[in-house]
C-alpha positions as CSV (number, residue, x, y, z in Angstrom):
1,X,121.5,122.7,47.5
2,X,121.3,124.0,44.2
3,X,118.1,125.3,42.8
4,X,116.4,123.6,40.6
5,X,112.8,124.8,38.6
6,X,110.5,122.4,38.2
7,X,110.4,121.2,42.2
8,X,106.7,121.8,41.8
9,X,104.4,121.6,38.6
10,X,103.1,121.7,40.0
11,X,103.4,122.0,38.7
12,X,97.6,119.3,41.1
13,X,92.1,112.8,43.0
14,X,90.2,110.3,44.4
15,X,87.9,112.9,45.9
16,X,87.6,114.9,42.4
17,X,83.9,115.7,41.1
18,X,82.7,114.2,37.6
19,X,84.9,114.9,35.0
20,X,84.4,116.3,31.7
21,X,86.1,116.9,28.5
22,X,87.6,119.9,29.8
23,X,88.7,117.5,33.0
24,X,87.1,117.5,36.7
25,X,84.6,120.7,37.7
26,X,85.7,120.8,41.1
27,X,88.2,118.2,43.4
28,X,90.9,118.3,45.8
29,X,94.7,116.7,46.0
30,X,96.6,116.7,48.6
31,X,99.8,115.0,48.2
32,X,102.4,114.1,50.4
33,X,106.1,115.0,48.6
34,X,109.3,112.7,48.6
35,X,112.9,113.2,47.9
36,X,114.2,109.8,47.6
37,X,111.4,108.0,49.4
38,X,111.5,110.6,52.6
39,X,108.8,113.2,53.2
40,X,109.7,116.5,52.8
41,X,106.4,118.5,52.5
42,X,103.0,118.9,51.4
43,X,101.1,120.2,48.6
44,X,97.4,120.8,48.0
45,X,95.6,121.7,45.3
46,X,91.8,122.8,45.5
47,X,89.8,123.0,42.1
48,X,85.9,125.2,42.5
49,X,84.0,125.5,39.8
50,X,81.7,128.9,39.2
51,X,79.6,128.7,36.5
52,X,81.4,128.1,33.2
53,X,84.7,129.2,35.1
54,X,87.0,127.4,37.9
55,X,89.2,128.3,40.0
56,X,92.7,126.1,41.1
57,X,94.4,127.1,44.4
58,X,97.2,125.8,45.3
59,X,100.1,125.8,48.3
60,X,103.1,123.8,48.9
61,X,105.7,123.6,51.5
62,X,109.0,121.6,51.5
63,X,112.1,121.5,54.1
64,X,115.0,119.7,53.2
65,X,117.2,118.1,56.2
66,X,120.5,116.9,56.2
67,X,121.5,115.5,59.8
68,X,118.7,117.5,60.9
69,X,119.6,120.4,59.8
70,X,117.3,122.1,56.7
71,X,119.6,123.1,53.7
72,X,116.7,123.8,51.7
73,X,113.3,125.1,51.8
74,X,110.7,125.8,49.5
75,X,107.2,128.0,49.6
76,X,104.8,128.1,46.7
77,X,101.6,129.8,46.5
78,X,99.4,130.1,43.4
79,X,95.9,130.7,42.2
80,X,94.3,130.1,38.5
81,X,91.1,131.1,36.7
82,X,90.3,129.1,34.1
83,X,87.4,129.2,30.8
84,X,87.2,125.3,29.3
85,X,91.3,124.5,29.0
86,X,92.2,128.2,29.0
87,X,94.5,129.9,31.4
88,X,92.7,133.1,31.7
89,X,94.2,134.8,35.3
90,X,97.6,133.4,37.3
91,X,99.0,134.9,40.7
92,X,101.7,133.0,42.3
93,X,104.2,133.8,44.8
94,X,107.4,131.4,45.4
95,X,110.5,131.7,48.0
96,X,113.0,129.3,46.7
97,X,115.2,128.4,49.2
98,X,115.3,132.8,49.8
99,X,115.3,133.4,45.9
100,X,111.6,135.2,45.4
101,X,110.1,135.0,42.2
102,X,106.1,136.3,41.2
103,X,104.5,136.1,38.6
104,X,100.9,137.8,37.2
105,X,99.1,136.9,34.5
106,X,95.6,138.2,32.6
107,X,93.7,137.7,29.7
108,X,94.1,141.5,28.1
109,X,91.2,142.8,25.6
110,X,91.2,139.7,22.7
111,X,92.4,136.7,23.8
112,X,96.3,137.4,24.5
113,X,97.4,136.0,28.3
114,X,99.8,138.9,29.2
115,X,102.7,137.0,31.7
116,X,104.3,140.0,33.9
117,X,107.3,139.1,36.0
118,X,110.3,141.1,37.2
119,X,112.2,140.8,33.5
120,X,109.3,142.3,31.9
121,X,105.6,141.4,30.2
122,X,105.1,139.1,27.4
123,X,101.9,138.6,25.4
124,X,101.1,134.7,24.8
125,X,98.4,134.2,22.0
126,X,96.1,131.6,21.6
127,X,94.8,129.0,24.2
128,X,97.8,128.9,27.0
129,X,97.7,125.8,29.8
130,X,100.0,125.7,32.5
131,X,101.4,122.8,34.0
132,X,97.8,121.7,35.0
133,X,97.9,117.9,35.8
134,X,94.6,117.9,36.7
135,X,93.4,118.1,33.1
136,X,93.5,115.4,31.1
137,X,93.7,118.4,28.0
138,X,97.2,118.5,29.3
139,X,98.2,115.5,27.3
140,X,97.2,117.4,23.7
141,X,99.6,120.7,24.7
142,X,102.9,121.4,22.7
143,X,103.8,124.0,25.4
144,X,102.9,124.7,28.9
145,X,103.2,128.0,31.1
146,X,105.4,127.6,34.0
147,X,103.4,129.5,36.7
148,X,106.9,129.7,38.9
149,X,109.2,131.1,36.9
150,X,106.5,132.5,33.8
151,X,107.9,131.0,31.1
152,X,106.4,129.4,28.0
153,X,108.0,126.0,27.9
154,X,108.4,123.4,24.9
155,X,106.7,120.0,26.1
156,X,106.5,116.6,24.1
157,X,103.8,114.6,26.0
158,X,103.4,111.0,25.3
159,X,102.0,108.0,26.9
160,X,104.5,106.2,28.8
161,X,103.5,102.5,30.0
162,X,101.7,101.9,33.2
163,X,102.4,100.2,36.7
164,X,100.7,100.6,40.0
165,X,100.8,103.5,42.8
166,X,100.6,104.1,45.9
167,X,97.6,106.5,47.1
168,X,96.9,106.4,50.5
169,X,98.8,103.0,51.5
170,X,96.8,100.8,48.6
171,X,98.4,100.0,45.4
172,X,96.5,101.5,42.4
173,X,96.8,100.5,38.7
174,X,97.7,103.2,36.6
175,X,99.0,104.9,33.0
176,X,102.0,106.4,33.1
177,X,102.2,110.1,31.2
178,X,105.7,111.6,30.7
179,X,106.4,115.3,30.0
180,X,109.1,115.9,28.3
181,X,110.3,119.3,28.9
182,X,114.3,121.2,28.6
183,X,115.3,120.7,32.5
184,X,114.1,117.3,32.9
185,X,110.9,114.4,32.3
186,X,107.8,114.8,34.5
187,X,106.1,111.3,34.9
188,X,102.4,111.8,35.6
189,X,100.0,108.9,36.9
190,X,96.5,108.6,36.1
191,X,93.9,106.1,37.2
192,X,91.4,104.0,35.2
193,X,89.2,106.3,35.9
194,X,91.6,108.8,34.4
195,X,91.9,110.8,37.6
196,X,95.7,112.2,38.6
197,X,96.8,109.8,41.4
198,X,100.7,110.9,41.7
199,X,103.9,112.0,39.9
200,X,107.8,111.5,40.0
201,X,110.6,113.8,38.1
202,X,114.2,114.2,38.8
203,X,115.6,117.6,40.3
204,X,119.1,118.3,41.2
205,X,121.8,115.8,42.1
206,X,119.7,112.9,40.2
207,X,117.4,112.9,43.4
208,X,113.8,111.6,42.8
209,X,111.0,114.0,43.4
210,X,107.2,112.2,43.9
211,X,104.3,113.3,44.9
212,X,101.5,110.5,46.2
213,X,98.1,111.7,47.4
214,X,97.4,111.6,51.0
């Protein structure tokens, strides 16, 4: 299978703590992932809150079988510090189907995030979000930091209809948020309540990719 960015944004509600204008203090998501309708994996997200600061965790884990045999697998790891909407600290660790990638990232003596990977360090200005669907703030953001690959991506967001879906076997009403970024749309779905309930993108070979909390 060809490798595709963007398998995750996650790429992170039913259990989340009160929200804010900066979005939930604290929560947890743990969604169940789906290529085409079938389960292929897990993954978690686990937001603490310390003070004026939180902290996002996150793992996921995807195997990809055709007539039972995997021809794909996927490990993600990441962790994020966070001041109000502002990335300040990003450590994440993938294996893409045996293709590592790492990124590092730190708020350096003003307010720059400096984004290390293997090609080299960059220095982002200003107030940097990554793909944090957890945070309503995400809707506002011309860019968004891919915590995967490092990069500083383009993003149109816009509002995008609504519909119902699935979390935990019970339909749910919800708005529909798209993402537009350069590989491909990222649908995110938000409860009444604004709380993120699930998303759905496309990844290579026009499969669909979902995620629906567990």
């Amino acid at each position: 299978m060809r490798r595709k960015e963007h398998w995750l944004f996650a790429l992170t509600l039913l259990a989340c703590g009160a929200a804010s204008a900066n979005g939930p203090a604290s929560g947890e998501w743990n969604f169940r992932v789906l290529l085409d309708d079938s389960l292929i994996g897990e993954h978690r997200f686990t937001l603490t809150a310390n003070g004026e600061e939180r902290r996002l965790a996150s793992e996921a884990a995807f195997a990809v079988k055709l007539l039972g045999v995997t021809v794909y697998r996927y490990r993600h790891s990441a962790t994020e510090q966070w001041r109000g909407d502002c990335l300040r600290r990003l450590a994440s660790r993938t294996d893409d189907d045996g293709t590592p990638e790492q990124v590092e990232a730190s708020t350096t003596g003003g307010s720059a995030l400096a984004v290390t990977t293997a090609k080299g360090t960059q220095s982002l200005d200003g107030c940097v979000m990554s793909f944090a669907y957890w945070n309503p703030a995400i809707r506002k953001q011309e860019r968004l930091l891919n915590s995967q690959s490092g990069k500083l991506e383009a993003v149109q967001v816009s509002r995008a209809g609504s519909g119902t879906v699935e979390v935990r076997g019970q339909p749910v009403a919800a708005t529909r948020w798209r993402i537009a970024t350069p590989a491909q749309p990222i649908d995110i779905w938000y409860s009444a309540e604004g709380e993120w309930i699930g998303l759905d993108s496309t990844v290579s070979g026009g499969r669909k990719l979902s995620y629906r909390l567990k």
